[in-house]
TIMI-351851 format. One line per field, with one value per residue (C-alpha): x, y, z. Coordinates in steps of 0.02 Angstrom, whole numbers, plus 50000, padded with zeros to 5 digits. Example, Ala and Ser with C-alpha at 12.3 -4.5 7.8 and 13.67 -1.06 7.14 Angstrom:
2
px = c(50615;50684) .
py = c(49775;49947) .
pz = c(50390;50357) .
***
This chain:
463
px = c(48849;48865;49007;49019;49193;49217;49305;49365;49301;49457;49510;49578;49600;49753;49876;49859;49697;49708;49819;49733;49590;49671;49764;49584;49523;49676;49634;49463;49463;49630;49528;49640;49597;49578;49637;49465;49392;49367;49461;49366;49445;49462;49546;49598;49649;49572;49672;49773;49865;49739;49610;49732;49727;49550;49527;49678;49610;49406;49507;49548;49411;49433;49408;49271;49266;49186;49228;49322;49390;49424;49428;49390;49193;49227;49343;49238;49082;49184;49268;49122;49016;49168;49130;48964;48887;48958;49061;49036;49099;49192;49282;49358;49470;49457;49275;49306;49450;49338;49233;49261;49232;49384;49508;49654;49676;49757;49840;49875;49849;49973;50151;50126;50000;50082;50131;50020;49876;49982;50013;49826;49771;49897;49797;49633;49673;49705;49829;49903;49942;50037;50096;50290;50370;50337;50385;50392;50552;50666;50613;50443;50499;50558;50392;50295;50400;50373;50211;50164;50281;50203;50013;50085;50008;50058;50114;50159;50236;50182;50370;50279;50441;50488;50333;50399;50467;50578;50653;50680;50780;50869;50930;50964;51078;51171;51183;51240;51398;51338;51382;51528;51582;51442;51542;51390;51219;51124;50946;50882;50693;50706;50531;50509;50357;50434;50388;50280;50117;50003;49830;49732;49696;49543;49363;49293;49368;49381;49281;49401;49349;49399;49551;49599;49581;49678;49842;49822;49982;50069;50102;49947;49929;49778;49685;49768;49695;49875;49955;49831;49755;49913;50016;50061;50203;50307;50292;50404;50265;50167;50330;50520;50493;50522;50685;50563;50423;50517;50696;50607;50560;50744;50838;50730;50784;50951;50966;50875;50976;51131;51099;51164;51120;51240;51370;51368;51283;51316;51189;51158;50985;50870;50730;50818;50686;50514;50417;50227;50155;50286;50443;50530;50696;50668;50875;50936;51109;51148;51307;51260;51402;51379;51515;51603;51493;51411;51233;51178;51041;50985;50838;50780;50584;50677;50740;50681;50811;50957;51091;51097;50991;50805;50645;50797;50878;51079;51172;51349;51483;51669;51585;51435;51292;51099;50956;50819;50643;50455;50452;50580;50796;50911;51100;51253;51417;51577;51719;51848;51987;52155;52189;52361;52280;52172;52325;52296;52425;52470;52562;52605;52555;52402;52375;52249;52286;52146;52058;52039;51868;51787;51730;51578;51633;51452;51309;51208;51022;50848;50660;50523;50334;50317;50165;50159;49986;49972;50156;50176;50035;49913;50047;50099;49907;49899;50079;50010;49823;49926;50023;49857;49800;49974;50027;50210;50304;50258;50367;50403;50398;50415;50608;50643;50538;50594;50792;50742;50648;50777;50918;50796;50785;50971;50973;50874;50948;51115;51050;50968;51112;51233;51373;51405;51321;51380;51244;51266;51153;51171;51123;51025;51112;51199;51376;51473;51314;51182;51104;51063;51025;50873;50795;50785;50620;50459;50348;50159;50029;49896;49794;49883;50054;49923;49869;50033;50133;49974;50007;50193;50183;50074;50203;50350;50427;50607;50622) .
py = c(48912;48942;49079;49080;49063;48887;48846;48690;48609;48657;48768;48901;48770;48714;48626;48456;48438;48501;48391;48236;48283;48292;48111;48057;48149;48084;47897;47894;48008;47909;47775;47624;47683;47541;47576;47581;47680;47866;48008;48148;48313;48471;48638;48785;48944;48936;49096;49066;48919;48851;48855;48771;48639;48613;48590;48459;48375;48367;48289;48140;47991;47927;48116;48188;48385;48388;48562;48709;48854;49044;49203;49289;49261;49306;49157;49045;49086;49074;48885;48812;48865;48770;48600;48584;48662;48504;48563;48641;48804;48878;49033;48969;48787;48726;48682;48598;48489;48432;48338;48143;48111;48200;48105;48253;48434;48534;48679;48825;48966;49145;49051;49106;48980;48810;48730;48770;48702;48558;48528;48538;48437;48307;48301;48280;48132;48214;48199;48338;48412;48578;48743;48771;48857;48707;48836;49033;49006;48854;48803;48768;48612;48515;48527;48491;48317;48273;48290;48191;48035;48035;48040;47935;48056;48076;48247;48294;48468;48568;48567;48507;48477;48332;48261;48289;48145;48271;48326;48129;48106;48240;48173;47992;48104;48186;48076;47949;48093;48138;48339;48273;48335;48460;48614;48766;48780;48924;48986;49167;49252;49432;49530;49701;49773;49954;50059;49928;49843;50015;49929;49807;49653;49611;49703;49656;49696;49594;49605;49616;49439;49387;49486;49409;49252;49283;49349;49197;49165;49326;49478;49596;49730;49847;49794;49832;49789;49815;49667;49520;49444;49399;49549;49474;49382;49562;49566;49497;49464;49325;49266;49276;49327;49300;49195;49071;49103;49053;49017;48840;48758;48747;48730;48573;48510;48551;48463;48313;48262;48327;48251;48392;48511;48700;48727;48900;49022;49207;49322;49524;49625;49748;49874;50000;50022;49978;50104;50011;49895;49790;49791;49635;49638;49681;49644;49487;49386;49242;49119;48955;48825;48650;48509;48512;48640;48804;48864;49052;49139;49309;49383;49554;49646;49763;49720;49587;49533;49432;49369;49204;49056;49141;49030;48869;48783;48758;48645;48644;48524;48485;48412;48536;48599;48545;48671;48622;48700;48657;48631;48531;48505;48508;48473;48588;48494;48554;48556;48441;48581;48530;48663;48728;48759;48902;48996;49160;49181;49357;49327;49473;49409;49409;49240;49115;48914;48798;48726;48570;48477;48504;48344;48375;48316;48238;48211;48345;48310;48400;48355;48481;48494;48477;48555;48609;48559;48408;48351;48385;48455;48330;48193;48269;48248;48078;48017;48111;48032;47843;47874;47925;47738;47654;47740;47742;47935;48048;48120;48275;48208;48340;48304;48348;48497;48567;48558;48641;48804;48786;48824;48985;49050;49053;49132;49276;49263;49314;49452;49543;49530;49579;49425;49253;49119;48966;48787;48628;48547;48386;48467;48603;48753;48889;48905;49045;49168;49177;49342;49236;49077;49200;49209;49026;49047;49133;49154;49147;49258;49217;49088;49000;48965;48866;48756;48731;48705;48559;48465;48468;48402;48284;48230;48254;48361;48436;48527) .
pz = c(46876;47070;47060;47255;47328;47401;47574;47595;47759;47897;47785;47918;48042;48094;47952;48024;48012;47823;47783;47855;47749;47602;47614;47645;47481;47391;47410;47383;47229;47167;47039;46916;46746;46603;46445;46369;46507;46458;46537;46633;46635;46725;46651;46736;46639;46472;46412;46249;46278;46377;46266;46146;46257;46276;46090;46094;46246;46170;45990;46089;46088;46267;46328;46408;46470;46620;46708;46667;46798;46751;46852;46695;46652;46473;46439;46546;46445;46284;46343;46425;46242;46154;46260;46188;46354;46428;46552;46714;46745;46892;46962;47112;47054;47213;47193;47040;47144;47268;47139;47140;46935;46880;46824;46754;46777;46649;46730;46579;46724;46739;46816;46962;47005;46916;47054;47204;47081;47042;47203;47256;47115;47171;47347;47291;47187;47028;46850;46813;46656;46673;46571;46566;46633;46770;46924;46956;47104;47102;47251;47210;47101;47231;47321;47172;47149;47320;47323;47157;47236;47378;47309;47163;47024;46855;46788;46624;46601;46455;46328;46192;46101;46165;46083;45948;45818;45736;45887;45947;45778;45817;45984;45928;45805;45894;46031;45887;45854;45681;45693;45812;45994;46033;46101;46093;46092;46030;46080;46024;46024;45929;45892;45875;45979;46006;46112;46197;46239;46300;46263;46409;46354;46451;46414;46600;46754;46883;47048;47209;47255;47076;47087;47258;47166;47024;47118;47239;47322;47238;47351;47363;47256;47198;47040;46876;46720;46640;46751;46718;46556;46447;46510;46675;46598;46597;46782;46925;47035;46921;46789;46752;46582;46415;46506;46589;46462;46292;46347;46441;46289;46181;46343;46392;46201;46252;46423;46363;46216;46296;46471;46572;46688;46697;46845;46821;46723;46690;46608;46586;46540;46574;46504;46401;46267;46296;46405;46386;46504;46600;46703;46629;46512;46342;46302;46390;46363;46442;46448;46515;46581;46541;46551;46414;46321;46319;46278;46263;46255;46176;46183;46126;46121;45971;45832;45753;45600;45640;45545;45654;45635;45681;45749;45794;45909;45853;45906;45862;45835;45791;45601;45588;45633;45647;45690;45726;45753;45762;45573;45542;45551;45441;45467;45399;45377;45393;45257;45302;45264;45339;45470;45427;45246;45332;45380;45279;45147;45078;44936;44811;44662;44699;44618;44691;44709;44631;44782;44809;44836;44971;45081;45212;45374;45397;45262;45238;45304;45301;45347;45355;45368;45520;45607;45778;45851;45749;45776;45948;46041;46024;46037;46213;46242;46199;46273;46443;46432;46392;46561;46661;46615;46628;46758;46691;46672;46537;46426;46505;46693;46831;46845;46678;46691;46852;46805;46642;46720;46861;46710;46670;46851;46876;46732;46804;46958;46869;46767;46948;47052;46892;46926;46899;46979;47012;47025;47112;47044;47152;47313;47214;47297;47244;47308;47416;47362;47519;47423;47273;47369;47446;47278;47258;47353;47366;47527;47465;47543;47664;47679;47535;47616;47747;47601;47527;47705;47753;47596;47604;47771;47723;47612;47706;47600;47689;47520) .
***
């Protein structure tokens, strides 16, 4: 393995140049796939979901693992074992993006770097499949969809739900008014990992070059074994928390079967507890404004029993309710109980009327078993790998995925600046609030916002 850092020819040379080297890259590394013709793939970040992905990726027939990237040379040497020794391995991505044969990249890196990799995998020619959440800033979506139109790549964000057959039966339900007039939505996360993480993940430190590497287009800061391997999703600088990190994958159920994006969204938090490695909430509430409904979300790092509905997504309606989780549903009617009967009666004798039978509003339904790598993990696999050859939109297109995380962000937004924030979602601007409209973005560090500002312009992106 050549573990030299690679500079792409122009590199620090003007963005014009850059980007006319990249549209040249893009078509003649673009190839028409056939639907026998095997798939050659590229990973980047082979940490814990990434080396999921790998293993889903190498269980599909028309699949070949050709190179894998990772800063860390423990993972690479662990991944690149895993292929069969088939793979090349690679620090630096962008030597594994200027190679012709490679069909996909699967992106499973720190957020931080999801979409400046997608967005450089786009260029060179590339499929992408990337790790929710899709974007660390709003803005970042936008540019990420304009670049994949105009290179006409495929990209399949990683909400594995929507893979999911359960979770389709779900929405054909409720969509089909079985639990009713959905008025609420309910998401929670509760664990209890007081007083907090203290130990480092990693057992090699990184090099400065590797380090360099690693924060990319985050702002400079000395190395810290604390802020990297798995722990840098409890930092600002690299993720928005357990908000982006778990909130992304029920609220992308939510706006999918609902069809909705929120007009405002409201949301309070902040470290109170934890005092290990991190600066991210560990108690966040959220209110989330949707037409004609409202979703919250609650999330707590102490804690862990709940009288709610744990591990599910509820949805509820005017007949009932139906939660719904990687396992399975199942579907709570209502008692159809005329509503001046509930009128509390305090009558002194005490003495109780028979009541009458009690008729469900909706039938009562369940279906479990479900398994979460064989039900929807692999299928997101396969429904991505199908679009690669048909060139039609995945599942989770970049869209859907960007107006999910965008949800999340706000979200944050809300919780920093302590008030209300209120989303047009049309124009994708946030109204009368030029503080909070500043945290839509992100300015990436030298020389990255070079290779992100020649693409864009490549693409003519005014995003």
């Amino acid at each position: 393995m050549n573990q030299e850092r690679f500079s792409r020819r122009g590199f620090l040379k003007t963005a014009a140049p850059i980007a006319g080297g990249v549209t040249a890259t893009a078509l003649s590394r673009s190839r028409v796939l056939g639907a026998n013709d095997r798939i050659r793939a590229g990973f980047i970040g082979v940490g814990l979901i990434g080396k999921r992905h790998l293993l889903d990726f190498m269980a599909q027939s028309d699949v070949e693992v050709a190179a894998i990237s990772e800063v860390y040379q423990v993972r690479l040497n662990e991944s690149v074992a895993a292929s069969g020794g088939h793979a090349d391995g690679y620090r630096d991505f962008r030597r594994m993006l200027d190679r012709s044969d490679i069909d996909v990249v699967v992106v499973s890196t720190p957020d931080h770097w999801h979409a400046l990799m997608t967005i450089l995998a786009c260029a060179s020619g590339k499929d992408v499949y990337v790790e929710k959440p899709l974007t660390h800033a709003v803005q970042e979506g936008r540019w990420m969809i304009d670049v994949a139109r105009h290179f006409k790549r495929v990209v399949q964000v990683g909400t594995q739900q929507r893979s999911g057959s359960h979770y389709a039966e779900c929405l054909q339900l409720i969509r089909g008014g079985h639990i009713g007039d959905v008025r609420s939505t309910r998401i929670s996360a509760f664990r209890n990992v007081m007083p907090g993480f203290t130990k480092v993940v990693g057992t090699q430190p990184l090099s400065e070059k590797e380090w360099d590497l690693w924060l990319g287009p985050a702002p400079y800061a000395p190395f810290d074994d604390r802020r990297c391997i798995y722990h840098f999703r409890w930092f600002w600088d690299y993720s928005g928390g357990q908000t982006t990190n778990l909130l992304s994958h029920d609220l992308d159920i939510v706006q999918w079967v609902m069809q909705a994006q929120p007009s405002s969204v409201s949301a309070m938090g902040g470290r109170y507890s934890l005092d290990g490695i991190g600066e991210t909430p560990d108690l966040f509430e959220a209110i989330l404004g949707y037409p004609g409904f409202l979703t919250t979300w609650s999330s707590r790092e102490f804690c862990a029993e709940s009288s709610s509905c744990r591990g599910g997504l509820e949805f509820c309606g005017t007949k009932g309710r139906l939660v719904v989780n990687r396992g399975g549903f199942e579907v709570f009617p209502d008692p159809l109980i005329p509503a001046d009967s509930q009128i509390p009666s305090f009558a002194s004798s005490g003495a109780q009327e028979p009541r009458p039978p009690r008729t469900p509003r909706t039938s009562a339904m369940k279906k479990d078993g479900y398994q979460q790598i064989r039900d929807q993990f692999q299928p997101h696999v396969r429904n991505f790998l199908d679009c690669v050859k048909s060139r039609q939109q995945p599942v989770s297109d970049l869209e859907s995925g960007h107006r999910t995380v965008t949800a999340c962000h706000l979200a944050n937004i809300s919780m920093k600046l302590q008030r209300r924030i209120r989303w047009d979602s049309n124009r994708e601007e946030i109204l009368d609030d030029p503080e909070a409209s500043q945290l839509l973005g992100k300015t990436y560090r030298t020389p990255w916002d070079l290779e992100l500002k020649a693409v864009l312009h490549q693409a003519g992106s005014t995003s």
